[in-house]
C-alpha positions in Angstrom: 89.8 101.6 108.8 92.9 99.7 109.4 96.1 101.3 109.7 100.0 99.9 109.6 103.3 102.3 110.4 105.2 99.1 110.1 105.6 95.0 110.6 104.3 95.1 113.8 102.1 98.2 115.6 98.7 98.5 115.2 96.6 100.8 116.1 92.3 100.6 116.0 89.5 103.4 117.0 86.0 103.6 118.3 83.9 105.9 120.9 86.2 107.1 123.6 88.5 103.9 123.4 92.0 103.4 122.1 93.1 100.0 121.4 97.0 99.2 120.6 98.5 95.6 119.8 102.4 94.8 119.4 102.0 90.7 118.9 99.8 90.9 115.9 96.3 91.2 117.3 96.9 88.3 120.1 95.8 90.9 122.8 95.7 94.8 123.2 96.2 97.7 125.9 93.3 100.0 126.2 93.5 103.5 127.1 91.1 105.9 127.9 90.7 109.4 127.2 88.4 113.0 127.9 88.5 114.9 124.8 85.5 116.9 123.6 84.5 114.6 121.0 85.2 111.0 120.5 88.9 109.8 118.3 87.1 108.1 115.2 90.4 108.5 112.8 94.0 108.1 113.5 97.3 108.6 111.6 100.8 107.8 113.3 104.1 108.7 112.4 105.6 105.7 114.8 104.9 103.9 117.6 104.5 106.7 120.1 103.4 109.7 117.7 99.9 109.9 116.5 96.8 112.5 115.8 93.2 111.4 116.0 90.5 113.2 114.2 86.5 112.8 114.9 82.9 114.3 114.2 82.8 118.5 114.8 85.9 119.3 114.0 88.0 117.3 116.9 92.1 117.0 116.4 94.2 115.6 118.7 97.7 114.8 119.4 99.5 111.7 121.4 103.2 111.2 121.7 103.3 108.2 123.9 101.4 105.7 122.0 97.7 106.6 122.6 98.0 106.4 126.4 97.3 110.1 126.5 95.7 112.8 124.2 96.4 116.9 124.1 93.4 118.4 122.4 94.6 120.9 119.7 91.5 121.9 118.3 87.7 121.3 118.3 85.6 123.6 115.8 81.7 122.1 117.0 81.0 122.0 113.5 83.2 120.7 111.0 83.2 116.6 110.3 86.6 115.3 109.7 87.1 112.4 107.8 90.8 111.6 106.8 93.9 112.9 108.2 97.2 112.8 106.8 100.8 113.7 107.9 104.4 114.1 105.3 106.6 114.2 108.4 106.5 115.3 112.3 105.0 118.6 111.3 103.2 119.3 107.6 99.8 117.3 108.2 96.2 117.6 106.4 93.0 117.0 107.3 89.7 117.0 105.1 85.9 117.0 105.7 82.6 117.9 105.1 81.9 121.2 102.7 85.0 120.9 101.0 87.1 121.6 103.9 91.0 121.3 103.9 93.0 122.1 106.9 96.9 122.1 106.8 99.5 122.2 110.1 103.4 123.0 109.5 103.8 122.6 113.0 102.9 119.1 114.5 99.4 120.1 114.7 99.4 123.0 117.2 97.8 125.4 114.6 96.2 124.8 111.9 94.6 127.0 108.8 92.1 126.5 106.1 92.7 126.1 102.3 89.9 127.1 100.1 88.9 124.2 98.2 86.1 126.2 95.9 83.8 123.3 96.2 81.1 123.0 99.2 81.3 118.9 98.6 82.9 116.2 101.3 86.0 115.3 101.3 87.0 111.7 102.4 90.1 110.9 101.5 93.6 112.7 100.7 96.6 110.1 99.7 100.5 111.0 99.7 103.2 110.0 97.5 107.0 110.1 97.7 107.4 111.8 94.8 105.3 115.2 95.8 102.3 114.2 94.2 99.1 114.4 96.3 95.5 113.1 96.1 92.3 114.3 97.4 88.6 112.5 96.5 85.2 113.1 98.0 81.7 112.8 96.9 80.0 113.7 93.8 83.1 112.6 92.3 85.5 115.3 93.6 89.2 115.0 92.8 91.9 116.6 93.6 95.2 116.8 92.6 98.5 118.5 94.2 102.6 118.3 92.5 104.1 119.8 95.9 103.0 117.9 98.6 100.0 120.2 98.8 100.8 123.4 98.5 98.9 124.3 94.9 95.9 121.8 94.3 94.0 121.6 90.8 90.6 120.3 90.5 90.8 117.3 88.1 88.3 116.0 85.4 85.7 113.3 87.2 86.1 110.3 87.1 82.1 109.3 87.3 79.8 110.8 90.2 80.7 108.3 92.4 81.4 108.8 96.0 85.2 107.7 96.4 85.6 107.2 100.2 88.6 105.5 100.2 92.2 105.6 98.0 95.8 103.9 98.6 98.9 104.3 96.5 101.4 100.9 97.4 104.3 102.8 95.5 104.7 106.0 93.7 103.1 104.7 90.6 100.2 102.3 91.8 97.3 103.0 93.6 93.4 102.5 93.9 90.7 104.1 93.8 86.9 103.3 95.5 83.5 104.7 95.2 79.9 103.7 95.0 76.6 105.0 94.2 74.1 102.7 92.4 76.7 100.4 92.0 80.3 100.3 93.7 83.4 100.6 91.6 87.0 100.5 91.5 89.9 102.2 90.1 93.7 101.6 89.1 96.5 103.4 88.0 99.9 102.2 87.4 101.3 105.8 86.3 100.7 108.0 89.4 97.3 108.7 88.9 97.9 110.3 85.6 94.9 108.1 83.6 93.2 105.5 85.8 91.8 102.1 84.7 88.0 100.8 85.5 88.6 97.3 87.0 85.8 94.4 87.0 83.7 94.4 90.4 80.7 92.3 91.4 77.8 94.4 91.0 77.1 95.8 94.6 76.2 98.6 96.9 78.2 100.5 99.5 81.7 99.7 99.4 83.3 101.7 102.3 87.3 100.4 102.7 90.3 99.1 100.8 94.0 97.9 102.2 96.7 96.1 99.6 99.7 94.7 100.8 101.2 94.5 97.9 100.7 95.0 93.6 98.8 91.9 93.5 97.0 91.1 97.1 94.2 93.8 98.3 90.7 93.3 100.3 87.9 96.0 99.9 84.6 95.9 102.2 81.7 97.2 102.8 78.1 96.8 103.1 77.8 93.0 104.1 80.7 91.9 101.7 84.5 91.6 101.7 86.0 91.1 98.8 89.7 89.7 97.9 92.1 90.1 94.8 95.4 88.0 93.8 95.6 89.6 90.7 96.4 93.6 91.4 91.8 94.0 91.0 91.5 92.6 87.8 89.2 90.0 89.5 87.8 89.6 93.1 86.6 86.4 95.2 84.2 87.2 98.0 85.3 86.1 101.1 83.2 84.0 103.3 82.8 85.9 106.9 81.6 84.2 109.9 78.7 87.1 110.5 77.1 89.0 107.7 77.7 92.8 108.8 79.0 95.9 107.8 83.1 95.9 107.5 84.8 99.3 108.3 87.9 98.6 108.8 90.1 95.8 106.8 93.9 95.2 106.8 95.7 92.4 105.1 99.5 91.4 104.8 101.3 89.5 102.5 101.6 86.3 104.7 97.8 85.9 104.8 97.7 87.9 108.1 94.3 89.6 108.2 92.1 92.0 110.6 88.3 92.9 110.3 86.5 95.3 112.4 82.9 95.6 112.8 81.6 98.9 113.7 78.2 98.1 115.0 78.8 95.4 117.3 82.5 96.0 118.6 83.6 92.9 117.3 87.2 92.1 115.6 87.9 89.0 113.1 91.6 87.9 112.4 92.9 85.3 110.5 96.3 83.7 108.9 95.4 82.3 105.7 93.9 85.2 103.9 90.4 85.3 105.1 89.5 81.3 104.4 89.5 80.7 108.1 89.2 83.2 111.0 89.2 83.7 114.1 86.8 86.3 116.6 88.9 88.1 119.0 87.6 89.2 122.4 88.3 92.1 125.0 88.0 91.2 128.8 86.1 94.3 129.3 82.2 94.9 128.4 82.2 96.6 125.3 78.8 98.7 124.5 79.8 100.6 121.2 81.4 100.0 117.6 84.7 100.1 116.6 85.4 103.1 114.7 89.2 102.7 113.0 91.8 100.3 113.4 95.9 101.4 112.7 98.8 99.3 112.8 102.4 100.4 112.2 103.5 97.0 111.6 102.7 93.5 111.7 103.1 93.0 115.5 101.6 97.0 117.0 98.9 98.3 116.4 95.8 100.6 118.1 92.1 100.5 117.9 89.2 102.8 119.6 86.0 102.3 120.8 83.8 104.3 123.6 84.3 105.1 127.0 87.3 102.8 127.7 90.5 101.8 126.2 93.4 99.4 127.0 96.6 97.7 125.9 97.4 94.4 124.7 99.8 91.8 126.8 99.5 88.6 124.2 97.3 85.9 123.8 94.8 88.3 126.4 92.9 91.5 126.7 93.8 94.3 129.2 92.2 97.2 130.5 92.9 100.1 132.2 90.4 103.2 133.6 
């Protein structure tokens, strides 16, 4: 996934790799890092604080940027797949058999809230308003009023596995999932009734990332997928490789980023996906991206395995 805290960081995640840009994908800084488990998710607050999540239960915490990470807690079991924070201290995480863990203090502690449900969990969405989402597989839905203290188990939506959501405002928001066939959802009301939007019939959709009411991508399985029109329609969008997409960011400019998890390789372009451009490390890169954040156009991060370095424009740099 692809991840923004404003105009210009960015941040993007693999196998034991960090990857953070400030000059909008023209080169990145790699840092490296011995945790437990490899960083396959990451959240940041700002430019220099940040938590990763990955597989058996890892969390970890970074308050310069990604250049080095404190392990806060790694369970051998658990399989995290979305983290979330409201400010510097209340954060969520959720995962595999219906887990939900919540910190009130930056992540040095955290404790479970029982969920009733044995199903995954991969996604939980915040609004300004207090409202919170959660939506996993087997069409699992979750809905919170106090930023997460109370949840309620909502009706389903369809027995779709919804991997990923993102609310633009405190009213509109989507909503993916796939079994048979993929499918999105819209709602333009804070998730109070949502709205079944035409999709080409297809398998697998993973991602989704709008930049504004009108202009979103979604990806997945082979395809990426565009929208002008706030998902009333989609256009597929021709890609230089046919792969699987994991990781998709678009701004309103036309600014774009794809990551592609199996072969470490990252697409950008600058006029909204009709051209693009492959971008390149200096440094032999064995292993898939996982996630990509950016907290604004110009910064942002990426992992991968084993290694991980820092951008200085226009060229890659690594350091071990």
């Amino acid at each position: 996934s692809v991840f923004f805290v404003n105009d210009s960081v960015g941040f993007l995640t693999g196998q034991y790799k960090i990857f953070k840009t400030i000059d909008y994908g023209n080169s990145w800084q790699s840092y490296s890092y011995s945790l437990s488990n490899v960083i396959n998710k990451v959240y940041f607050m700002n430019e220099n604080l940040g938590w990763g999540i990955g597989p058996l239960g890892l969390i970890a915490k970074t308050t310069d940027g990604g250049q080095n990470w404190i392990e806060l807690l790694y369970t051998n079991f658990d399989k995290f797949f979305a983290i979330k924070f409201i400010n510097e201290e209340s954060g969520f995480i959720v995962g595999s058999f219906g887990r939900l863990f919540k910190t009130t203090n930056g992540g040095t502690s955290w404790d479970q809230i029982i969920m009733n449900n044995a199903l995954t969990m991969y996604d939980i969405e915040f609004l300004g308003n207090g409202s919170s989402y959660i939506v996993g597989e087997n069409g699992v839905m979750y809905k919170s009023l106090d930023y997460g203290k109370k949840w309620e188990n909502l009706d389903k939506l369809g027995f779709y596995s919804f991997k990923d959501m993102q609310f633009i405002d405190d009213s509109t928001g989507w909503l993916i999932g796939s079994s048979d066939t993929s499918i999105v959802y819209k709602t333009i009301n804070a998730g109070r009734t949502w709205l079944k939007q035409s999709l080409v019939s297809t398998t697998g959709i993973e991602v989704l990332d709008f930049a504004n009411k009108n202009l979103g991508w979604i990806a997945g399985w082979n395809y990426i997928y565009s929208t002008t029109d706030g998902g009333d329609s989609w256009g597929k969008i021709e890609m230089p490789e046919v792969l699987p997409y994991n990781g998709v960011k678009i701004f309103e400019d036309g600014l774009g980023f794809v990551i592609i998890p199996t072969s470490a390789k990252m697409y950008k372009t600058t006029d909204f996906g009709k051209t693009w451009e492959r971008m390149y490390a200096p440094v032999s890169i064995d292993y898939g991206f996982h996630d990509m954040c950016f907290i604004d156009r110009y910064n942002g991060w990426r992992s991968e395995e084993r290694r991980v370095g820092k951008e200085c424009r226009s060229r890659w740099s690594a350091y071990h």
